[in-house]
Phi, psi and omega in degrees: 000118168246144183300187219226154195250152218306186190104184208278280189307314201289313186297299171345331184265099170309155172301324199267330164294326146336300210280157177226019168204108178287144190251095201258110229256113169258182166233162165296337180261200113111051151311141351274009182298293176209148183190152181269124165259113190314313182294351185211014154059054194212159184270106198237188185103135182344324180264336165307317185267342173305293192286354167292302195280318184303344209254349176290304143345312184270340193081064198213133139261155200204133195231105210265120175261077186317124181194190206256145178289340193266324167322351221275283177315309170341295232271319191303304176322313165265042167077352179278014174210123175297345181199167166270109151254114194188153144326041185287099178295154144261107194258146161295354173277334201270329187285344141297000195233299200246209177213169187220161145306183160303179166255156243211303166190123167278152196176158171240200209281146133251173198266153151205143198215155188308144177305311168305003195240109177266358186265158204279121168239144181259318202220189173310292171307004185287313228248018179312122189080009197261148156260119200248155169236152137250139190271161177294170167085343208258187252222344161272350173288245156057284158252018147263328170305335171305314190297341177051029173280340209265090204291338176206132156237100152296144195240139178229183187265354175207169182291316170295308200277024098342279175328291171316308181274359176271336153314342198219359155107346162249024133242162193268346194196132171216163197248097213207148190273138215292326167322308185297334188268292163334300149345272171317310185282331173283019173250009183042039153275336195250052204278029203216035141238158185213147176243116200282114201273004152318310206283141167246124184283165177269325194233072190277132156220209197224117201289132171210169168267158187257114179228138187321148169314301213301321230236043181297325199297276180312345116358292141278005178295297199323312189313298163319300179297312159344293200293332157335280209296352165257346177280356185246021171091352177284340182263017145298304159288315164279038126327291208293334186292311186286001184082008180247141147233000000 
């Protein structure tokens, strides 16, 4: 796929209008949402197959792109990608930026804590005084750093390296969106972590695709497909395929 070349005519044009295989920006981390699957080297996952059938829907082509989850709007603004399919809450700070789709499937955060750590914990304040991780970019930061329970949050760039430090004991609580870790965990790499099923999360959102302000024409193509794929069942079945319900 080539990008539309610089100038005067070319900026005038969206891209995604332009373009005639739309470029859709994924992450490599975040099962059953999105992941690179090693045998075929390709981005796989629930929003893969979401954004395939909506563009299968739409009269739409798509081209699926792997890159860091903290990249994703960057990359949208800047044209180097037509659309979002990702674990992406809609948040109102991302809706100053970008636009989102309807919404798609909801969930908040889970707590993990070391396997060796048994209490049953509910809320924030449980937890006081802890060195907590988060990943960048996503919608816990933020509001954990608010809360001033925390002498630190650390932040990391994926999800494994989450995993890994609460798994080897050097952070004590981490914050990661609870499917994607339930997911993850039921795969038995990480076996000296737990996702504490006590905690009632604070930060619920809603999964949506992500599209430039500029680009309303696409927008509702995406919608229009969106509202398909739930009325015939299709984003039903791949729930079910991916473990979500």
């Amino acid at each position: 796929l080539t990008l539309l070349a610089g100038g005067a005519a070319a900026a005038a044009v969206s891209p995604a209008a332009a373009q005639s295989v739309l470029k859709v920006g994924s992450t490599p981390t975040g099962m059953p949402f999105t992941f690179l699957d090693t045998k075929t080297n390709t981005i796989e996952g629930v929003m893969v197959d979401l954004v395939k059938a909506i563009a299968a829907a739409s009269d739409l082509k798509v081209e699926v792109e792997g890159m860091q989850f903290s990249t994703l709007v960057a990359s949208l603004t800047a044209n180097k990608i037509d659309l979002i399919s990702a674990a992406m809450y809609i948040t109102p700070a991302r809706k100053e930026v970008i636009d989102f789709s309807d919404p798609i499937y909801t969930y908040g955060e889970g707590l993990l804590v070391p396997a060796s750590d048994k209490k049953d914990y509910v809320e924030l304040a449980d937890m006081k005084g802890y060195t907590v991780g988060a990943q960048i970019g996503t919608a816990y930061v933020d509001a954990l750093q608010k809360t001033g329970l925390f002498p630190e949050v650390k932040l990391y760039k994926t999800s494994p390296d989450i995993l890994a430090d609460v798994n080897a004991g050097r952070v004590q609580a981490a914050f990661a969106d609870a499917p994607i870790m339930a997911y993850t965990l039921k795969q038995g790499q990480f076996p000296n972590v737990r996702l504490v099923k006590s905690y009632k999360p604070i930060i619920t959102g809603s999964v949506g695709i992500g599209v430039r302000k500029s680009d309303g024409e696409l927008l509702k193509k995406v919608n229009a497909g969106l509202a398909k794929v739930k009325a015939d069942g299709t984003l039903d079945k791949i729930l079910a395929k991916w473990g979500l319900e």
